[in-house]
C-alpha positions as CSV (number, residue, x, y, z in Angstrom):
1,X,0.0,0.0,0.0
2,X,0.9,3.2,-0.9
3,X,0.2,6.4,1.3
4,X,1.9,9.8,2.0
5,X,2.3,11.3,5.9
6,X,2.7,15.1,6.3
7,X,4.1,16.3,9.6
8,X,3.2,19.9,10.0
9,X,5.3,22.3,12.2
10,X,5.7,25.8,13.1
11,X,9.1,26.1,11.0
12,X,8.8,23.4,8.8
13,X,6.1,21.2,6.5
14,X,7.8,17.7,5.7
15,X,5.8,15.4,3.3
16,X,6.9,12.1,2.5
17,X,5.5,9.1,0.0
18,X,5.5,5.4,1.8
19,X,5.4,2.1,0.2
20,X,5.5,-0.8,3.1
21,X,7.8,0.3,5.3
22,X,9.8,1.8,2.9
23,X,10.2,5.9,3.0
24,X,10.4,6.3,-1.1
25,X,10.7,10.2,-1.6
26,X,10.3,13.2,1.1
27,X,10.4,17.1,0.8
28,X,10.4,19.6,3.4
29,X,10.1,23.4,2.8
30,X,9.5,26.1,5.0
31,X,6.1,26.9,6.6
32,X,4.6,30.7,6.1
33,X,3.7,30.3,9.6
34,X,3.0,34.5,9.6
35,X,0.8,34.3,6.7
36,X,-3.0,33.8,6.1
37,X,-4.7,30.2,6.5
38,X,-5.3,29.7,2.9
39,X,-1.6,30.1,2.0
40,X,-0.2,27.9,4.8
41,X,-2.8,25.8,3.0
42,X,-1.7,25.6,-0.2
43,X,2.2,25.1,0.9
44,X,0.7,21.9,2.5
45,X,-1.1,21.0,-0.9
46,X,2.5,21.7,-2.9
47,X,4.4,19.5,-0.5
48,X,1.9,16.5,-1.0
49,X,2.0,17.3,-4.8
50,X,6.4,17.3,-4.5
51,X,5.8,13.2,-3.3
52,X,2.3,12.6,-4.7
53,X,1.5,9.0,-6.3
54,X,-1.5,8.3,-8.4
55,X,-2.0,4.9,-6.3
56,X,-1.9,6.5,-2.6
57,X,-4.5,5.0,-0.5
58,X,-4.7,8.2,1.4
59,X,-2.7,11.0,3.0
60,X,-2.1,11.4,6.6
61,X,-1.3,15.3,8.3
62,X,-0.3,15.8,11.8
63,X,-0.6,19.1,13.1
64,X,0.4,20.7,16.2
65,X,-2.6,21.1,17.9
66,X,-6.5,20.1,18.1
67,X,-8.5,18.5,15.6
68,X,-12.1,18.4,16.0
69,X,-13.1,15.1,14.7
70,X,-16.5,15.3,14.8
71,X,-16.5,18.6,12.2
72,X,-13.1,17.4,11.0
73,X,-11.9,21.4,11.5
74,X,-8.2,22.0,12.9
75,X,-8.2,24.5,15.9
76,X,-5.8,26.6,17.7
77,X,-2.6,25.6,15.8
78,X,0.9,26.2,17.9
79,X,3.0,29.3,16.3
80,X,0.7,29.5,13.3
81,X,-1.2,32.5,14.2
82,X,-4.0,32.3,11.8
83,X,-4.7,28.9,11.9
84,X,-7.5,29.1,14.2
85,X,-10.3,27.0,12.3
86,X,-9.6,25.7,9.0
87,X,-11.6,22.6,7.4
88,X,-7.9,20.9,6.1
89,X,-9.7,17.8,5.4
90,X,-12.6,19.1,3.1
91,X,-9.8,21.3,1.5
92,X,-7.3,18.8,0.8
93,X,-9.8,16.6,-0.2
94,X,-11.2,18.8,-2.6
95,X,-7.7,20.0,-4.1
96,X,-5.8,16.3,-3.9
97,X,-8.7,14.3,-4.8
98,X,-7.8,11.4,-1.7
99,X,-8.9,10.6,2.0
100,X,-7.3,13.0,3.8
101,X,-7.2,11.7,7.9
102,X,-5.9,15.0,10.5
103,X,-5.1,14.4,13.9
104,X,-2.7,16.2,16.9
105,X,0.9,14.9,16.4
106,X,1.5,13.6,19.3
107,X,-1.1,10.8,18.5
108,X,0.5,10.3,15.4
109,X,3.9,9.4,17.4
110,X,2.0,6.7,19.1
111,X,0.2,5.1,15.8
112,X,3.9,5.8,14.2
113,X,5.1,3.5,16.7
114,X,2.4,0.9,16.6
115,X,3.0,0.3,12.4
116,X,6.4,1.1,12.1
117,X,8.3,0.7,15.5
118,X,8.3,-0.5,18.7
119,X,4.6,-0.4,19.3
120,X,4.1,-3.7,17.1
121,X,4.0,-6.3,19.6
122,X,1.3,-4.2,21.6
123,X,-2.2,-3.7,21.1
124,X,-2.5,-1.3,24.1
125,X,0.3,0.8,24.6
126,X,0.7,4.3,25.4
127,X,3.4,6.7,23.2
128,X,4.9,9.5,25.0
129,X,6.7,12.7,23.7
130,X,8.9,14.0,25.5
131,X,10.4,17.4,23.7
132,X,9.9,21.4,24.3
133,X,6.5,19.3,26.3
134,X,4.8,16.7,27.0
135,X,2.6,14.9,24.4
136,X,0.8,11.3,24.4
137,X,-1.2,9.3,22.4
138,X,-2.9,6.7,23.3
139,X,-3.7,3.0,21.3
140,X,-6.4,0.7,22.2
141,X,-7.0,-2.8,20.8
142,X,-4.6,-2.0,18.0
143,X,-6.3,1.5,17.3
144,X,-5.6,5.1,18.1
145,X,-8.3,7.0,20.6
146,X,-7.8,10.1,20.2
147,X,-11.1,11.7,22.1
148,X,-13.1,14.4,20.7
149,X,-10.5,16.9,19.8
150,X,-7.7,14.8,19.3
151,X,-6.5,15.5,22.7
152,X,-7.1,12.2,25.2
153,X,-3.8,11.2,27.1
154,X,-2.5,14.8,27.7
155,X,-0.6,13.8,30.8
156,X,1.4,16.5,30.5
157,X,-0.9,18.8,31.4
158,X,-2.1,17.2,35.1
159,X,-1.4,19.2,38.1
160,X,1.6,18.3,39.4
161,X,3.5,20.1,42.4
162,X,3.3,23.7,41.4
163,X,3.2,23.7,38.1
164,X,2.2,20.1,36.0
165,X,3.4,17.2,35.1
166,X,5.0,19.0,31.4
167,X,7.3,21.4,33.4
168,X,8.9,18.7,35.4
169,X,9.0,16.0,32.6
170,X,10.2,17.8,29.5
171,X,12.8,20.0,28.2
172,X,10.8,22.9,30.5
173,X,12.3,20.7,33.6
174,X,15.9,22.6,32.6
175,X,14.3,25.4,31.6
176,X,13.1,26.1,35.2
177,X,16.6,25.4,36.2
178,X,17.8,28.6,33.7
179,X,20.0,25.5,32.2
180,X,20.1,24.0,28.6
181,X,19.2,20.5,28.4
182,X,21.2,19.3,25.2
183,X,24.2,21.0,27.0
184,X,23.3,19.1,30.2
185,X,22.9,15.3,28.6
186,X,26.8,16.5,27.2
187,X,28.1,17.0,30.3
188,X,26.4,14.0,31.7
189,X,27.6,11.8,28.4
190,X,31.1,12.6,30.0
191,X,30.4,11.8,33.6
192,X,29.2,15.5,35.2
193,X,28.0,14.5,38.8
194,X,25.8,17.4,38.7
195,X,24.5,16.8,35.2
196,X,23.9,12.9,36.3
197,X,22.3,14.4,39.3
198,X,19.6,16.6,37.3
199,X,18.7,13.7,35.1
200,X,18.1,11.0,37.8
201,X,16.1,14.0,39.2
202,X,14.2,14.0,36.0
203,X,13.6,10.4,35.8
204,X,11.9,10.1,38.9
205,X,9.5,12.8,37.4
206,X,9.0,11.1,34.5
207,X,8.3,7.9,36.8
208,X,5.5,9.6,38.1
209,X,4.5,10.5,34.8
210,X,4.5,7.2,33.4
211,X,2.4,5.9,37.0
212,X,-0.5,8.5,36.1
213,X,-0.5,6.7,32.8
214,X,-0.4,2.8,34.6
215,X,-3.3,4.3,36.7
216,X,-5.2,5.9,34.3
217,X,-4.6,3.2,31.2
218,X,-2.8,0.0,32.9
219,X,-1.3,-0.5,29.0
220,X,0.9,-3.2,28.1
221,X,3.4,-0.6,27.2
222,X,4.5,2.9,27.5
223,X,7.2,3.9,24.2
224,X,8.6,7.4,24.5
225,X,9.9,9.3,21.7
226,X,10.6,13.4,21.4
227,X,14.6,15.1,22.0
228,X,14.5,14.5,25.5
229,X,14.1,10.6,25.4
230,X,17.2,10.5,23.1
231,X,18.6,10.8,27.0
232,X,16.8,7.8,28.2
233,X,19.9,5.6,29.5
234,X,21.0,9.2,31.6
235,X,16.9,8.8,33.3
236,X,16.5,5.5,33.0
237,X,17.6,4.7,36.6
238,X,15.9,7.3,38.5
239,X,12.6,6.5,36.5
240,X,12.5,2.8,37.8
241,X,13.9,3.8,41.0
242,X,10.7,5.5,41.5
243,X,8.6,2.5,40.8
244,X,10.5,0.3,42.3
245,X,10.1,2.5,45.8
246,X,6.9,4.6,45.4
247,X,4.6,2.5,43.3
248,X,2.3,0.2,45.0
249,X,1.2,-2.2,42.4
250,X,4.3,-4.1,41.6
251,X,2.9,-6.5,39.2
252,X,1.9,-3.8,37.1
253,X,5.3,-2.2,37.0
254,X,6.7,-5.8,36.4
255,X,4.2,-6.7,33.4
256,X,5.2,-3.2,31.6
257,X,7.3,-2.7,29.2
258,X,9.1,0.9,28.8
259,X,11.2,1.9,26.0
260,X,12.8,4.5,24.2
261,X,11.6,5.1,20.4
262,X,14.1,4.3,17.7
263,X,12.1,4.8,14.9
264,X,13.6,7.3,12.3
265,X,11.1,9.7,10.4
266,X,8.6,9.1,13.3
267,X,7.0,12.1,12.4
268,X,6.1,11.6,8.8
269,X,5.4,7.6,8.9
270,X,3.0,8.7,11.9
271,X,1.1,11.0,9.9
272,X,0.6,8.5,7.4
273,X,0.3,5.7,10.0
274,X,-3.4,7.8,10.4
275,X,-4.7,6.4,7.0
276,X,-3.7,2.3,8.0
277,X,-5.3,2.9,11.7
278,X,-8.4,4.4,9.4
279,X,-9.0,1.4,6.6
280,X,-7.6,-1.6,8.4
């Protein structure tokens, strides 16, 4: 099956053509993030057409913010201003002539994972992004749930000490520090005790991250993916130190499986993992 994934940013549209699992052609170009709707439209529309394929089955787009499935309308789109409803589905379809499927792109990390990476073995699993913030998506019986607007499983955003659960779990945990995480997981790559410190710090935030979701969920997995979990051997210890100390169900913790994503193009394959999860 053929089928093309578009991963939306504030900088950047990438559109790529997939065959299998095979990545055949991709173009990026810049996005006119300070421009009117209609032309951030039709940049999207020019990047499909730079890896379009008569044969496509369908064309997947995540975006960086909500969908409303039910009117199939995007909303509220981060750092593109004047994205604040546009029907991309009805306009795409119109323009392309193919299903067009829209969701938040932090469910399309976890239905990436479930077709093209880690997320295979699992039929319930929940994929967590861990970047600038926290993101999730969540898969059930082999299918993504994404709730109403596209935004069910935002952990992130649960109360948590005095912020939430995103300012102590992401790249915002350094920022409250007034420190730069890439040039922390550096200086912990070469044995900083200070930068070791800060990151088993951070994995027993994450622990209690990853616990909200085994409460909320109780999946089979939990796969993490975004810049931060690129650090996941410098965590890794304080995160299971915390479940190993402060989580009462054991057999839970012992039954889970928690992993770092390893899956490259995640972005793009899942954007177009949207039209598998919609016709299988």
């Amino acid at each position: 099956m053929k089928i093309i994934g578009v991963d939306l940013g504030g900088t950047k549209i990438t559109a790529a053509l997939i065959e299998g699992e095979e990545l055949v052609k991709q173009y990026t170009c810049q996005t006119p993030y300070d421009q009117p709707k209609m032309v951030v439209v039709d940049a999207i529309a020019d990047a499909v057409s730079q890896v379009f394929d008569p044969e496509i089955a369908g064309i997947g787009i995540g975006v960086p913010g909500l969908v409303d499935l039910e009117t199939q309308q995007v909303l509220d789109v981060n750092n593109i201003p004047s994205w604040d409803v546009v029907p991309l589905k009805q306009l795409l379809e119109e323009r392309l002539g193919k299903q067009v499927f829209v969701n938040n792109d932090a469910n399309c990390f976890a239905i990436g994972e479930k077709y093209f990476g880690k997320g295979k073995p699992y039929n319930n699993f929940v994929g967590i992004t861990l970047g600038t913030g926290l993101g999730a998506g969540i898969i059930i019986n082999g299918h993504l749930y994404s709730g109403r607007y596209c935004g069910a499983g935002e952990f992130g955003g649960i109360y948590y000490r005095d912020a939430s659960i995103e300012d102590y779990c992401s790249g915002k945990f350094f920022k409250k520090k007034n420190l730069n995480g890439k040039e922390m997981a550096e200086k912990a790559a070469r044995g900083d005790a200070e930068a070791l410190r800060l990151f088993d710090e951070l994995g027993g935030h994450i622990g209690h991250a990853i616990a909200n979701v085994v409460f909320a969920l109780s999946p089979e997995a939990v796969i993490l993916g975004g810049s931060v979990s690129q650090s996941f051997t410098l965590f890794e210890k304080g995160m299971r130190r915390f479940f190993e100390q402060d989580f009462p169900f054991k057999r839970s913790y012992k039954n889970l499986a928690i992993e770092a994503s390893s899956t490259s193009n995640i972005a793009v394959l899942g954007a177009s993992s949207l039209v598998l999860d919609a016709l299988t």
